[in-house]
N, C-alpha and C positions, 0 to 999 in steps of 0.2 A: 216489324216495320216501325213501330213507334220506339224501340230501343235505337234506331239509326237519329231518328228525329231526335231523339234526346241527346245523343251522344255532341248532333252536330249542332243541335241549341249548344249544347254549353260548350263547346271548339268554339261557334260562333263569339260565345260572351269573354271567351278567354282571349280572343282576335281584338273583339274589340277594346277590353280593360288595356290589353297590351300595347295595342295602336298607340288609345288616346292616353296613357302613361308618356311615352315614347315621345308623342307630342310637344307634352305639358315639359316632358324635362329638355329638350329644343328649346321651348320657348325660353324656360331658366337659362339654361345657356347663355342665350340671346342675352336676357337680361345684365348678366353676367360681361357681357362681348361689350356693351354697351355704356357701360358701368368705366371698365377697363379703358376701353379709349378716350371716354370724357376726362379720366384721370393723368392717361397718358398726356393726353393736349394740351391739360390745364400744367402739367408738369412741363414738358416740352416749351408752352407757352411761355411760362414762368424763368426759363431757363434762355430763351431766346432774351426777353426783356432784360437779364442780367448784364446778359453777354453785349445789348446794343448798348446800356449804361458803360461801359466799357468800349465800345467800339463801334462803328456802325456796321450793318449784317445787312444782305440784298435777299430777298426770294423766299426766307423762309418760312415769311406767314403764307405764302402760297403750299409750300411745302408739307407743313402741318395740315392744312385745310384738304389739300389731296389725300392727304393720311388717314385724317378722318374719315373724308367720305370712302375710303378702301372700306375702315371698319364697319362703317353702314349699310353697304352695299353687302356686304357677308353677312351681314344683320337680318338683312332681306331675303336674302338665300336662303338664309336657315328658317325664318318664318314661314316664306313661304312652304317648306320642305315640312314644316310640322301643318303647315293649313292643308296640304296635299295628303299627310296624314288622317289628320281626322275629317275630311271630304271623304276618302278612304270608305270610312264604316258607316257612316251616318250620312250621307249627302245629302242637306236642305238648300233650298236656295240661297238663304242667307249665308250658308256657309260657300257655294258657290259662288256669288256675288263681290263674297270677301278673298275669296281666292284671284278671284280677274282683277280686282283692284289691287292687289297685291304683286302680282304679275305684272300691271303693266306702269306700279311705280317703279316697282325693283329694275324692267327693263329701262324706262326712261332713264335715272336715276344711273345706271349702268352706263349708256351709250354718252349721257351727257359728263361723266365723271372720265370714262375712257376717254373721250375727245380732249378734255383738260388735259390729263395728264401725257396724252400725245401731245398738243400743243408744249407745254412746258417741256418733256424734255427732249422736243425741236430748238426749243429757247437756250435749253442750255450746252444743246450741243453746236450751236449755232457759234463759230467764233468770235469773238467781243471784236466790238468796232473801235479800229486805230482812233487815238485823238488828234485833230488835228496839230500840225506840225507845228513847235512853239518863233522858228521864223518865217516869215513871207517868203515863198520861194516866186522867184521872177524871174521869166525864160531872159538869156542873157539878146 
């Protein structure tokens, strides 16, 4: 009896080391996700300001700004997906607590990002309005 209890103590400590590994390298990840997109933007950013020195450009700081929040919203996903982890093996409250709050920025943060980006590209599928006509037209 007690060689099962031992057996599944330490399956149990190996479940758990693995979890909260597994976790931890999610959260790197993340970090990493995070990292990338601020770089991408500022690059993007950088590269937009070039181009309007040069020319003018319509929509693209919205464009970037959607992009980002793609990046963050995946950000969210995967934190969450490691907080689900270690809730996993260990459940306190506070890790509870942090998982609902997690949950329900990632959804807000979701719905409200999806709604932009359906707005936007309504906007850009929407045909560009005719300018008006450069003579007066007068019924004869």
């Amino acid at each position: 009896m007690s060689e099962a209890a031992g057996f599944l103590g330490g399956f149990e400590a190996v479940v758990r080391q693995t979890t909260l590994s597994l976790a931890t390298g999610v959260e790197a990840i993340c970090a990493v996700i995070v990292g990338y997109a601020v770089l991408e933007t500022l690059w993007q950013l950088a590269a937009q300001h070039r181009r309007r020195a040069q020319r003018a450009g319509a929509g693209s700081m919205e464009t970037l700004r959607l992009r980002l929040g793609h990046w963050l919203a995946l950000v969210l996903e995967l934190l969450l997906a490691a907080d689900i982890l270690k809730t996993a093996v260990a459940p306190t409250w506070d890790d509870i607590g942090k998982l609902a709050a997690i949950a329900g920025i990632r959804t807000a943060l979701n719905y409200f990002l999806d709604r932009e980006v359906r707005e936007e590209q309504r906007l850009q599928a929407a045909p560009p309005a005719l300018p008006p006509h450069p003579l007066p037209h007068h019924p004869p």
